[in-house]
C-alpha positions in Angstrom: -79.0 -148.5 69.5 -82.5 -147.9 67.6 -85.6 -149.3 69.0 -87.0 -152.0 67.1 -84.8 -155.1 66.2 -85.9 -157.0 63.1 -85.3 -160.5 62.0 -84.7 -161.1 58.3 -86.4 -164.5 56.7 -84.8 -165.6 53.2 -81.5 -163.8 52.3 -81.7 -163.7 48.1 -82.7 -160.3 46.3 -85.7 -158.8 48.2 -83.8 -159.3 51.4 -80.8 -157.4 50.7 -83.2 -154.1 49.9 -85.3 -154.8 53.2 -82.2 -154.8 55.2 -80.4 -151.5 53.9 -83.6 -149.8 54.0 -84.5 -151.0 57.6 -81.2 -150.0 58.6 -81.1 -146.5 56.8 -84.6 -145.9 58.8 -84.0 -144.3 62.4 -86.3 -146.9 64.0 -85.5 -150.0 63.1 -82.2 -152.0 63.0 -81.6 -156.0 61.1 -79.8 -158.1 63.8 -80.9 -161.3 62.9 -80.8 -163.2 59.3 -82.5 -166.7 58.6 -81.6 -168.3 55.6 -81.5 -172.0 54.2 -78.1 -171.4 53.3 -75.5 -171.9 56.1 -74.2 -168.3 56.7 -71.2 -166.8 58.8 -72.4 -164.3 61.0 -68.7 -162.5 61.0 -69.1 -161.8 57.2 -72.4 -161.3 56.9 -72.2 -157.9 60.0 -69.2 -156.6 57.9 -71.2 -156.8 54.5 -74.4 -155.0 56.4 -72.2 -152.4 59.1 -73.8 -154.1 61.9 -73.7 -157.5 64.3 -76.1 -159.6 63.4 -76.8 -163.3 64.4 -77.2 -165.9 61.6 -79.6 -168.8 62.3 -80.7 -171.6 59.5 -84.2 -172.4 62.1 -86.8 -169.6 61.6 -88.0 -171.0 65.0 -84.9 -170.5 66.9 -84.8 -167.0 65.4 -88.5 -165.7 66.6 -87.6 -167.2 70.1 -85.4 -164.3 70.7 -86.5 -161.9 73.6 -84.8 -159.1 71.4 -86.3 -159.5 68.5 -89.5 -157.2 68.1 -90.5 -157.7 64.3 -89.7 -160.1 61.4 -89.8 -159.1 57.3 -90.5 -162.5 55.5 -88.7 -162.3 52.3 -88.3 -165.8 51.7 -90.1 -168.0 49.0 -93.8 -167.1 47.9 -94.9 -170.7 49.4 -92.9 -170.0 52.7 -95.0 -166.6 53.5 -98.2 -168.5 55.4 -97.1 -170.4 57.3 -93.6 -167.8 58.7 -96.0 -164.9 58.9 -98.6 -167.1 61.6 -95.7 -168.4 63.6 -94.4 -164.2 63.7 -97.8 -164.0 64.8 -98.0 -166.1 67.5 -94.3 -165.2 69.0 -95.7 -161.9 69.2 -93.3 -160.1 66.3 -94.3 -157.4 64.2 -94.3 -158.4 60.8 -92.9 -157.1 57.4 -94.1 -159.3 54.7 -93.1 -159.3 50.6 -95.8 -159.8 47.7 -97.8 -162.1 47.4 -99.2 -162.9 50.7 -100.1 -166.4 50.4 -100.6 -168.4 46.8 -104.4 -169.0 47.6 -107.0 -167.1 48.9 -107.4 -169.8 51.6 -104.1 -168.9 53.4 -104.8 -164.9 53.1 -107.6 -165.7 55.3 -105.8 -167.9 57.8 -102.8 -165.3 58.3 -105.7 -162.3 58.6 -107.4 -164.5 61.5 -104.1 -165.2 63.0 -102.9 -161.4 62.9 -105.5 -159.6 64.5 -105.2 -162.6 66.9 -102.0 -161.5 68.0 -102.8 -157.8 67.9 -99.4 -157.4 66.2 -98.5 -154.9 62.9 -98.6 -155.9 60.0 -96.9 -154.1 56.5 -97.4 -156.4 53.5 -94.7 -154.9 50.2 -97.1 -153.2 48.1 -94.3 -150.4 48.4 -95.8 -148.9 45.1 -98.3 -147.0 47.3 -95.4 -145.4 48.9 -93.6 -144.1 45.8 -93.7 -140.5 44.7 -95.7 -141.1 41.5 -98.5 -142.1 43.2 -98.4 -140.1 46.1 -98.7 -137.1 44.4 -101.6 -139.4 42.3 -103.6 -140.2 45.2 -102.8 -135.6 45.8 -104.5 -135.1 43.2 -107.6 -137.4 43.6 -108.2 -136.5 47.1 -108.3 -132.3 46.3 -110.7 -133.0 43.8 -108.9 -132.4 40.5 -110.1 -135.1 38.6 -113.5 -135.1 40.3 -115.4 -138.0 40.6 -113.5 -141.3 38.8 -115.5 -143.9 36.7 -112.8 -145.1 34.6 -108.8 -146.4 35.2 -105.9 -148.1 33.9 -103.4 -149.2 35.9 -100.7 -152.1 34.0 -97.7 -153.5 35.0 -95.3 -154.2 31.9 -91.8 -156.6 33.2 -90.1 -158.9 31.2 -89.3 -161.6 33.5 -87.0 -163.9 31.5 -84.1 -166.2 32.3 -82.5 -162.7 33.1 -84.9 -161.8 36.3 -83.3 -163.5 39.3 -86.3 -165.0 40.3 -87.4 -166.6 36.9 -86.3 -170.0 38.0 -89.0 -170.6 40.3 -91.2 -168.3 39.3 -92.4 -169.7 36.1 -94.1 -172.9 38.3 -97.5 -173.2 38.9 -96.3 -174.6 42.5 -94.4 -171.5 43.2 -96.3 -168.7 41.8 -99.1 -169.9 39.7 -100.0 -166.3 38.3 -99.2 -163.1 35.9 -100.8 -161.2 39.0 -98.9 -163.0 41.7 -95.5 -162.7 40.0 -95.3 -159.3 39.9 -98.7 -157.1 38.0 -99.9 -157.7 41.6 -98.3 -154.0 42.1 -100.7 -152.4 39.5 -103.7 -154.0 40.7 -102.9 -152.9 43.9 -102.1 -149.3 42.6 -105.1 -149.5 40.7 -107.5 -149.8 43.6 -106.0 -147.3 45.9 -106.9 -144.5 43.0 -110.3 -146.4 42.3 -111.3 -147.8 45.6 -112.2 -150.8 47.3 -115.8 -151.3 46.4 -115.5 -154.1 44.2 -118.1 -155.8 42.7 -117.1 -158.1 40.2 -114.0 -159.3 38.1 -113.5 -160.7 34.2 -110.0 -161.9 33.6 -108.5 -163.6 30.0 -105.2 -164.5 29.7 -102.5 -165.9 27.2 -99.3 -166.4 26.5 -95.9 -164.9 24.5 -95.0 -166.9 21.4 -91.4 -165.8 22.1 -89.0 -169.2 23.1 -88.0 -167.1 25.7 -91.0 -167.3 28.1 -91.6 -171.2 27.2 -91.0 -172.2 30.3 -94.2 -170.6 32.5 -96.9 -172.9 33.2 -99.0 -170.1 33.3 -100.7 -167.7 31.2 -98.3 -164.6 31.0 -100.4 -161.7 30.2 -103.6 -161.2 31.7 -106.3 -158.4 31.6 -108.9 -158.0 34.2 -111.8 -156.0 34.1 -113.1 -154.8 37.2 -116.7 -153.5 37.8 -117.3 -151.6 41.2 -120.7 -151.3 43.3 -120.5 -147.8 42.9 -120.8 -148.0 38.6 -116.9 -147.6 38.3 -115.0 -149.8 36.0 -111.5 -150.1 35.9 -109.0 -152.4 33.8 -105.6 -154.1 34.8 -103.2 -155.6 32.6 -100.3 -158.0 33.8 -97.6 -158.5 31.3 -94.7 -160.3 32.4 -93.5 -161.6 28.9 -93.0 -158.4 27.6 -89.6 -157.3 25.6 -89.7 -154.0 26.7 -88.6 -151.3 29.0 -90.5 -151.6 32.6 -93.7 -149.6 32.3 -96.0 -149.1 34.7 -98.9 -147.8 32.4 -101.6 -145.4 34.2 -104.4 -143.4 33.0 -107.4 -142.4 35.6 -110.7 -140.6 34.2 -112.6 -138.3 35.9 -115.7 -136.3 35.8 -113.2 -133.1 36.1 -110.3 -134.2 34.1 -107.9 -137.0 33.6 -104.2 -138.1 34.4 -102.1 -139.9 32.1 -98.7 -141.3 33.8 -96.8 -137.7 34.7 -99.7 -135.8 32.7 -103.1 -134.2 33.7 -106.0 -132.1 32.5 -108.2 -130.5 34.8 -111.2 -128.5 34.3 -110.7 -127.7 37.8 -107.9 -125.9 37.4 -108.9 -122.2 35.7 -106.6 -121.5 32.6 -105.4 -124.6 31.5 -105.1 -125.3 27.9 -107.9 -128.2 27.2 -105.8 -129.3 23.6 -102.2 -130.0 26.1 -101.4 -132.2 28.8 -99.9 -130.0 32.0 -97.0 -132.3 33.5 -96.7 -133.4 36.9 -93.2 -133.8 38.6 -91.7 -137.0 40.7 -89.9 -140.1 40.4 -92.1 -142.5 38.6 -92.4 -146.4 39.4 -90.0 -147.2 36.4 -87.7 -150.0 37.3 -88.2 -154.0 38.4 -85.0 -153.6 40.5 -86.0 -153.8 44.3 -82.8 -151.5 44.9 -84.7 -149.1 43.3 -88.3 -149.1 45.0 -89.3 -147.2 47.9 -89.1 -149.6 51.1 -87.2 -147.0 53.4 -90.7 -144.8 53.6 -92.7 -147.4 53.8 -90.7 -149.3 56.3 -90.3 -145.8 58.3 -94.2 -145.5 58.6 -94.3 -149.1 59.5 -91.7 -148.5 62.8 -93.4 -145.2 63.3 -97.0 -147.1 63.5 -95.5 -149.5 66.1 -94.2 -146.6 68.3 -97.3 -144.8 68.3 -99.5 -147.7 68.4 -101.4 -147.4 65.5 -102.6 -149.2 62.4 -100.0 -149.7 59.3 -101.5 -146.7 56.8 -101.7 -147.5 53.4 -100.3 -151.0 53.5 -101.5 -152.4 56.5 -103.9 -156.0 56.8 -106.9 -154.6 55.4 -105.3 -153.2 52.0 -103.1 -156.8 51.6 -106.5 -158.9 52.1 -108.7 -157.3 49.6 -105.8 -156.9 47.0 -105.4 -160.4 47.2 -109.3 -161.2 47.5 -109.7 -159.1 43.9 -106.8 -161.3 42.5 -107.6 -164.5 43.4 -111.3 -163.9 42.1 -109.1 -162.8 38.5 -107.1 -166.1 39.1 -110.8 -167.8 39.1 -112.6 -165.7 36.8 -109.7 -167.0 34.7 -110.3 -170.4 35.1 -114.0 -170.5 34.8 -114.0 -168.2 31.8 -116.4 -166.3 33.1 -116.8 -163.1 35.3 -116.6 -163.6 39.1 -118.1 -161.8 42.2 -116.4 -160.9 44.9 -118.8 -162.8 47.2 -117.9 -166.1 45.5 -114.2 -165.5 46.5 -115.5 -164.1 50.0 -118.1 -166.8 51.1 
């Protein structure tokens, strides 16, 4: 038996990767799934290679002694209010993108958290994936030198073919480009630029394509970030794209510059300035949760519980100002105008 029993909320498309990477992990085992739909436990072990209990109230489930964390992969709306009773049974928590759907409840589940003194691992998996580990390599040895310009962008088509487009495309379930899915680049974007931010501009609009008629949102936005420290930065959300996935990434340096798997660096003694030198891992190239890199983020997660210690990369902190910079796009957007960070704050 591993040490750390986990509790599965929602049982669509997210919670199928969550489990088999939990369960791949030497830490941390699924033996409890809560789902709207009546389930049978008997078929649902045999599917997953372990026993698991089946329960249809969340409450029920975080009432077992046995149960030491929960990952909340149900509806966007469902996250506040499932991550603050985790909280408050004491469970660990595993939570997907987007925290919350307003700025309000990110700031009721951090208050609730660090209440509780439990961990706390929001999905922004990105962080975990090779591409930008060896990015963040790269920054940190001082290869790029000193950043005052990037572009991070998240390019998804999320049409009637994406398995969550039905809900998706509501104001009342998602409401934004950002929250749907470009969320990931922004994040990405201010691991490799910081969190000093200052100030946000956001435009938006929408496909003419048929295909994307139903959103009630705007599809594509761009936001423009300005950072205390005289950085600026750009992000662009495009989720009505007809396109391969591309997650678009260019960082410039006072050293050099990194373009997806491609850098320059003055840094480095011998490189030809006229050529890109290539970099090698597994980019961030597909929308497919199968295909994203939960099983090391959800091993550092158990690891952090064992030894105590804050979530790295992913932990409170990095979810609440991700979400902080996007809701102050989401209002920047609305306002038509740019947007501090201490209007969204105060």
């Amino acid at each position: 038996m591993k040490k750390y029993n986990v509790g599965i909320a929602g049982y669509g498309w997210a919670a199928g990767a969550h489990i088999a990477a939990i369960n791949a992990g030497e830490l941390g085992q699924v033996t409890a799934i809560c789902s709207s739909r009546k389930l049978d436990a008997a078929q649902v072990s045999a599917k997953h290679g372990s026993p698991m209990k089946v329960y249809q109230d969340y409450n029920a489930m975080l009432k077992d002694p046995d149960l030491h964390a929960v990952s909340i992969c149900s509806y966007h709306h469902q996250h506040p209010e499932q991550v603050i009773l985790a909280a408050r049974a004491g469970k660990h928590i595993i939570v997907e993108k987007p925290l919350a759907l307003n700025l309000k409840d990110v700031h009721k589940i951090e208050k609730e958290v660090k209440a509780a003194g439990v961990k706390f691992c929001i999905c922004f998996e990105v962080r975990f994936a090779s591409q930008f580990r060896v990015i963040k390599s790269v920054i940190d040895r001082g290869l790029l030198g000193k950043l005052h310009y990037g572009e991070i962008d998240y390019y998804h088509g999320m049409g009637p073919w994406y398995r969550e487009y039905e809900w998706v495309v509501t104001n009342k379930n998602c409401g934004s480009s950002l929250l749907a899915a470009g969320c990931h680049a922004m994040d990405a974007l201010l691991l490799c630029m910081g969190d000093d931010v200052e100030e946000v501009f956001t435009i938006g609009c929408n496909s003419q394509s048929s295909t994307f008629d139903k959103y009630e949102y705007p599809t594509t936005s761009v936001t423009v970030l300005k950072f205390k420290s005289g950085k600026t930065a750009k992000c662009a959300s495009v989720i009505d794209c007809l396109q391969p996935y591309y997650f678009h990434t260019h960082l410039v340096g006072s050293e050099g510059s990194l373009l997806d798997n491609k850098f320059h660096s003055n840094v480095v003694q011998g490189l030809d300035k006229n050529r890109w030198s290539q970099l090698s891992f597994s980019p961030v190239d597909s929308g497919d949760v199968a295909d994203h890199p939960y099983k090391t983020q959800f091993d550092a997660f158990f690891n952090a519980i064992n030894k105590n210690e804050e979530m790295p990369l992913t932990g409170l902190k990095e979810a609440v100002l991700t979400h902080e910079v996007i809701f102050a796009a989401e209002k920047s957007l609305n306002l038509k105008r740019p947007v501090k960070m201490e209007e969204v704050r105060s």
